[in-house]
C-alpha positions as CSV (number, residue, x, y, z in Angstrom):
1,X,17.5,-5.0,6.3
2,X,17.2,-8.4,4.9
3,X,17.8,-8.8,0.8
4,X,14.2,-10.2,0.4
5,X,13.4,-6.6,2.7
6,X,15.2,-4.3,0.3
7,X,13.9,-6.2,-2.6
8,X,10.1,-5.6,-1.3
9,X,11.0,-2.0,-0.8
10,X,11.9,-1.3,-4.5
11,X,9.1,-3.4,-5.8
12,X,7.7,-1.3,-3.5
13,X,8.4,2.1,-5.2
14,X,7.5,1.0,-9.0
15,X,3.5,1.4,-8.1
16,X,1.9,4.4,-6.2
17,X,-1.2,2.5,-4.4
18,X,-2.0,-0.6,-2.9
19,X,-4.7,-2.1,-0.3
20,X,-4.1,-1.6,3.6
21,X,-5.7,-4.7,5.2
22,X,-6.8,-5.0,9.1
23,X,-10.2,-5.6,10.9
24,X,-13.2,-2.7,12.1
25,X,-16.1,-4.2,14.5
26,X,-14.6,-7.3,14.4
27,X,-14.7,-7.8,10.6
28,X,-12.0,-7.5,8.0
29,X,-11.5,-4.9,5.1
30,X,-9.4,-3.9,2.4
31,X,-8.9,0.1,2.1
32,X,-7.2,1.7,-1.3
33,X,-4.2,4.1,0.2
34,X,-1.6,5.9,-1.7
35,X,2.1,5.1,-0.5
36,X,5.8,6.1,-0.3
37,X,8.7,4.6,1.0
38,X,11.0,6.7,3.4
39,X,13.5,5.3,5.6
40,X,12.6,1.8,5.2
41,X,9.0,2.7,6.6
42,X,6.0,2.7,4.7
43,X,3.7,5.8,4.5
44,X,0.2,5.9,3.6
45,X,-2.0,8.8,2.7
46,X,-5.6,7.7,2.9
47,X,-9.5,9.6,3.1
48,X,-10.3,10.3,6.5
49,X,-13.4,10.6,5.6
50,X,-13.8,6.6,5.7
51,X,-12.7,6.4,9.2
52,X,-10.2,3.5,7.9
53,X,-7.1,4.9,9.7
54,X,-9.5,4.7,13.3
55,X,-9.3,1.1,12.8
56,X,-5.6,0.8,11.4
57,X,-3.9,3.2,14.0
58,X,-2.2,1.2,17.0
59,X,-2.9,-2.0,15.0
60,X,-1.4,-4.4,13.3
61,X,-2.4,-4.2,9.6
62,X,-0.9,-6.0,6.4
63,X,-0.2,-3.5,3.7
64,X,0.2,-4.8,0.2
65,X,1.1,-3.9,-3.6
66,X,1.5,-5.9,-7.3
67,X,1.8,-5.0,-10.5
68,X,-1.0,-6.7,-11.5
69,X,-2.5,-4.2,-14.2
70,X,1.2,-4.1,-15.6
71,X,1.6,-5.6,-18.9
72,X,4.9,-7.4,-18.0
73,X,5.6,-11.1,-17.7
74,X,6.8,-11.1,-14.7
75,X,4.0,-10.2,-12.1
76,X,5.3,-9.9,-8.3
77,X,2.9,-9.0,-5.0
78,X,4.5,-7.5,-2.0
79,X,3.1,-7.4,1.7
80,X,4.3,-5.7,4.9
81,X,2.6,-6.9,7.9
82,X,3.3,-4.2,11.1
83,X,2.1,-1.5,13.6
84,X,0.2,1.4,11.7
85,X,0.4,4.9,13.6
86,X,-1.3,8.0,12.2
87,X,1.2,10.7,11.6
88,X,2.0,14.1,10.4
89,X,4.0,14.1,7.3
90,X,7.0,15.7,6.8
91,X,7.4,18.4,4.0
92,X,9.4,15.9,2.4
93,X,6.8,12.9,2.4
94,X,4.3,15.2,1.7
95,X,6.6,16.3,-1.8
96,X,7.0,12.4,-2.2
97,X,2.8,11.8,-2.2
98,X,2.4,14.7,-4.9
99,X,-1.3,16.1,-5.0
100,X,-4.0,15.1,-3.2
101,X,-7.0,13.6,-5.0
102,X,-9.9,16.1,-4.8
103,X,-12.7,13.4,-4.3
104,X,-13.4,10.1,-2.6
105,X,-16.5,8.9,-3.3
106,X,-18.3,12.2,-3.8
107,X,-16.9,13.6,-0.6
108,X,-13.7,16.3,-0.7
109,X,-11.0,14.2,0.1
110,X,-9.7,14.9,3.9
111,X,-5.9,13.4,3.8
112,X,-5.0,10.8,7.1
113,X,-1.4,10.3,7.3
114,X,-0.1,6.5,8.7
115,X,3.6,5.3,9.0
116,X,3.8,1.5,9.0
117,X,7.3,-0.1,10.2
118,X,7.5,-3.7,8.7
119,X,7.9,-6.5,10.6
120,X,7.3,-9.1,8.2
121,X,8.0,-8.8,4.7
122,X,6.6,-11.4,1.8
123,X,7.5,-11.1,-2.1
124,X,5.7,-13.8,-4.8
125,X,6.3,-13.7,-8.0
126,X,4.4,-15.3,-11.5
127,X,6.3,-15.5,-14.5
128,X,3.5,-15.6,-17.3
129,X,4.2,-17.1,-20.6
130,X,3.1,-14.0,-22.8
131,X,1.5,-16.2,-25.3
132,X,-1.2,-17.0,-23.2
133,X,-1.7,-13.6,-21.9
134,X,-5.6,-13.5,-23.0
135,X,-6.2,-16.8,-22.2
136,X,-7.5,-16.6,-18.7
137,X,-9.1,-13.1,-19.0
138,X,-12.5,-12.9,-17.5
């Protein structure tokens, strides 16, 4: 892996969720999806329920993360852009998501499994002058 790969990876691993992006019917969407890092391959643990992973499984999809609710200075975003394939976790993985959210969006949360092998990695960064913080809040 490249040093701009291995530096997405741990950026990676500092936040637990981030927005899988691809198109269903033709039109795009962001899904919410819970991730871990294992191997160099990303893992995502989404609802079922949405019928997301339909669309995402034997696709490409971008997958992407930031710190942007993070009170530090230094704000970064990370995306992986690669094949998605619904999978069945290992014990291990399944150890590394924790527990399963009970709900999504009413409905008892069904858990879909997708493994996502990057193929192009991006990292951006903002360094925010901490004086200003409030300054541009809505």
């Amino acid at each position: 892996m490249s040093p701009e790969e291995l530096h997405a990876i741990e950026l990676l691993r500092r936040v637990p969720y981030g927005r899988v992006a691809t198109s269903m019917r033709a039109l795009p969407f962001l899904a919410l999806a819970r991730h871990v890092v294992v191997d160099g391959k990303v893992v995502l643990r989404m609802h079922a329920g949405f019928g997301y992973h339909q669309a995402c499984n034997g696709s490409v999809v971008a997958y992407g993360a930031d710190n942007s609710n993070s009170r530090d200075s230094r704000l970064w975003s990370v995306q992986f852009t690669g094949t998605a394939q619904t999978i069945e976790p290992t014990a291990r993985e399944l150890e590394l998501f924790g527990p399963v959210p009970h709900f999504a969006d009413g409905a008892v949360f069904d858990p879909v499994y997708m493994r996502i092998e990057p193929q192009f990695v991006t990292v951006h960064s903002l360094v925010c002058n901490p004086d200003r913080e409030h300054q541009h809040a809505l």
